[in-house]
KOLTIMAR-303147 format. One record per atom (N, C-alpha, C): x, y, z. Coordinates in steps of 0.001 Angstrom, whole numbers, padded with zeros to 6 digits, always signed. Layout:
BEGIN
XYZ
...
// end
This chain:
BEGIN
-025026+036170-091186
-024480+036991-090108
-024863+036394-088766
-024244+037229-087833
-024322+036763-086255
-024532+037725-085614
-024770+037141-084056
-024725+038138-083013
-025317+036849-081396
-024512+037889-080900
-024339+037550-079559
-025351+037831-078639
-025735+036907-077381
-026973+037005-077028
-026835+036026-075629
-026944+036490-074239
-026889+036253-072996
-027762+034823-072922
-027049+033967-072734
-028034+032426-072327
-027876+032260-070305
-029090+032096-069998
-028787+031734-068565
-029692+030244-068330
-028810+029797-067752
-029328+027987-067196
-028929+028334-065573
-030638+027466-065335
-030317+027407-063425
-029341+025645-063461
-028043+025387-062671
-027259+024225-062469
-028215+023391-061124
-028789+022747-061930
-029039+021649-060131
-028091+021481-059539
-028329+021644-057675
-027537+021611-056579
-028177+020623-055627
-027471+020352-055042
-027758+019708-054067
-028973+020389-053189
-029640+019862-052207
-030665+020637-051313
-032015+021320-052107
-032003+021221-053748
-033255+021777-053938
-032712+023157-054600
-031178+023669-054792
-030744+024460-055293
-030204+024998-056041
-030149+025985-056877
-029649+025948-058257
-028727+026729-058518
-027701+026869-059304
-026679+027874-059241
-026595+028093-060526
-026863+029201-060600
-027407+030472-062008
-026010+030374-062649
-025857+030408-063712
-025017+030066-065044
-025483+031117-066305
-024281+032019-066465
-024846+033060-067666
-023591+032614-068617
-023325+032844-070163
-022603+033164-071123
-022834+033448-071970
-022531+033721-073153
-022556+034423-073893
-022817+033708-075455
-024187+033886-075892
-024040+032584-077320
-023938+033303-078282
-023325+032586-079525
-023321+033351-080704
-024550+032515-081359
-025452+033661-082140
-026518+033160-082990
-026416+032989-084165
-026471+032443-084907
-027499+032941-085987
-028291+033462-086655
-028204+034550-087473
-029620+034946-087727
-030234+034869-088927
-031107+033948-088636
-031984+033568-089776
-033001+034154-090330
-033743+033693-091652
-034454+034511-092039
-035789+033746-091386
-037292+034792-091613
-038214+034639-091321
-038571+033253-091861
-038755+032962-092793
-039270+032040-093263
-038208+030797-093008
-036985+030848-092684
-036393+029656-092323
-036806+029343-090321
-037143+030452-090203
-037413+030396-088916
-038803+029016-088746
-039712+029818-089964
-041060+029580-090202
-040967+027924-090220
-039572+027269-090883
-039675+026390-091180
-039367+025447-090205
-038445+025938-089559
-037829+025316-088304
-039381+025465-087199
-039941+026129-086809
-041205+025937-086269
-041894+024951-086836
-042437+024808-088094
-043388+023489-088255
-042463+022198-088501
-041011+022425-088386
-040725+021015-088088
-040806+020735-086738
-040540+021432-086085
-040757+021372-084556
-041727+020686-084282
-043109+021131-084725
-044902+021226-084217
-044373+019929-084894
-044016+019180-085998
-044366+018143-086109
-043412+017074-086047
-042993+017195-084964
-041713+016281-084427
-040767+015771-085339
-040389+016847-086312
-039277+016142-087424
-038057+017234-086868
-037749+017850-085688
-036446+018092-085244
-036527+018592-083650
-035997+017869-083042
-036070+018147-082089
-035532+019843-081453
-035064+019674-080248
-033995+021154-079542
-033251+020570-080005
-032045+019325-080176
-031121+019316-080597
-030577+019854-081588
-031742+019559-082627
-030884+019709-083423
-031730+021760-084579
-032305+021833-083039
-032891+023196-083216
-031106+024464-083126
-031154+023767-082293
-029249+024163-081388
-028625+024231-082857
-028170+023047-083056
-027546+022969-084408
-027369+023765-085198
-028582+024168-085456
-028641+025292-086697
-028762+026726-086632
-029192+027170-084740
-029056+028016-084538
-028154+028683-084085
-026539+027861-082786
-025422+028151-082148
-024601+028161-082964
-023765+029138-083213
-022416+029139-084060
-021117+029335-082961
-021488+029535-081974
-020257+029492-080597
-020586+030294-079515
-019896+030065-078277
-020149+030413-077224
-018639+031692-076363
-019215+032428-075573
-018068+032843-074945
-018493+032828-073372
-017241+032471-072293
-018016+032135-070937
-018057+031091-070497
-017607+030094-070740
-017781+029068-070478
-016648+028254-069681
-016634+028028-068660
-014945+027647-067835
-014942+026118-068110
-014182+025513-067788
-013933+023997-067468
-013348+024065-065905
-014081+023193-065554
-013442+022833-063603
-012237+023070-063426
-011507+023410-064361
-010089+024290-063895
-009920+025648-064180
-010822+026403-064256
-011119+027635-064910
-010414+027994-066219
-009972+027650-067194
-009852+027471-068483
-011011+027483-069157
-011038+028755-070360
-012100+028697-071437
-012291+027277-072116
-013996+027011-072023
-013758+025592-072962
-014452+026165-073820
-013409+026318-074839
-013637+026514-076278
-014906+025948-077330
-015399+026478-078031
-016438+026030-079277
-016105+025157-080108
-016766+024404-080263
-016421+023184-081108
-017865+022537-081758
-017727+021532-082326
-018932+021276-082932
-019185+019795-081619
-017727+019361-081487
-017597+017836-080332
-017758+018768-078967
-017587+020160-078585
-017815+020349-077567
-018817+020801-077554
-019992+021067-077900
-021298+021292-077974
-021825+020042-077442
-021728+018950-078354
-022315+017846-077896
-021820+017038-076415
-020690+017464-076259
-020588+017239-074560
-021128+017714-073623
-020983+019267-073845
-021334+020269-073127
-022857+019717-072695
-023907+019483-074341
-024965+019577-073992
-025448+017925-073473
-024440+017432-073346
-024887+015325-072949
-024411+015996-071243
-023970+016642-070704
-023708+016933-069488
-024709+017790-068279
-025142+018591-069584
-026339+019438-068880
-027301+019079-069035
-028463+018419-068775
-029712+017848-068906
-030356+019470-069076
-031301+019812-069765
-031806+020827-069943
-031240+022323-070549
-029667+021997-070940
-029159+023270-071590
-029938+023859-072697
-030333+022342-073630
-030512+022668-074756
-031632+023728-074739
-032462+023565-073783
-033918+024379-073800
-033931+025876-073848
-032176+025949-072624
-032070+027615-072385
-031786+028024-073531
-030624+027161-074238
-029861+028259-075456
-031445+028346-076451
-032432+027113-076518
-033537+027764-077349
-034406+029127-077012
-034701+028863-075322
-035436+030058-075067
-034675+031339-075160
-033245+031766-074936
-032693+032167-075393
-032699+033105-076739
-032750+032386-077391
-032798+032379-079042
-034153+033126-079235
-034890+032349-078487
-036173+033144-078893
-036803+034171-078083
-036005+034572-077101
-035835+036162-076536
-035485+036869-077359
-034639+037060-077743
-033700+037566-078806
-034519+037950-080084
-035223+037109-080247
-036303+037582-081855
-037330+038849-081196
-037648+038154-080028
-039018+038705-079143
-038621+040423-078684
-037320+040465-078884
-036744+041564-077682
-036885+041624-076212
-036888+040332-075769
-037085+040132-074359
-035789+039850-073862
-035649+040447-072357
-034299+040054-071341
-034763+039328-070353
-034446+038172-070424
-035274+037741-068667
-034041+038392-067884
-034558+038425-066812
-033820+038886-065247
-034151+037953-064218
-033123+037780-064169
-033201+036509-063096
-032478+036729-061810
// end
């Protein structure tokens, strides 16, 4: 099963400034112990965020393209999306792990 869950990334700007970015991710929800597992591969560098993403994003809603057109979910638009944003991958993790925690950041 799934469920949906608010990701926010600050966009570097010019001047030192950032322009706040919210949408909407679809999760995953895994079990405890796959969680468990995905943590000690983590701690021991056998998977990175990438491919933490991977197994946790099943699609996104929110997301425009510079012509305001939805850019759609894909498995090839993930990997653009995230070769474009230096640091996405981190939000959709912290993200993810709000979501277990029951935490909302407010930003």
């Amino acid at each position: 099963t799934s469920y949906t869950w608010p990701v926010k990334y600050n966009l570097p700007k010019d001047g030192g400034k950032y322009e706040k970015v919210e949408f909407m991710g679809e999760f995953r929800r895994l079990s405890q112990s796959r969680l468990d597992e995905l943590m000690r591969l983590a701690r021991d560098g056998q998977i990175e965020d990438s491919g933490f993403v991977d197994e946790i994003l099943l699609g996104w809603s929110g997301i425009k393209t510079g012509t305001g057109e939805e850019f759609e979910y894909s498995g090839a638009n993930q990997r653009i999306l995230l070769d474009l944003f230096p640091g996405l991958r981190g939000a959709i993790v912290l993200a993810y792990q709000e979501s277990l925690m029951g935490v909302l950041r407010k930003n």
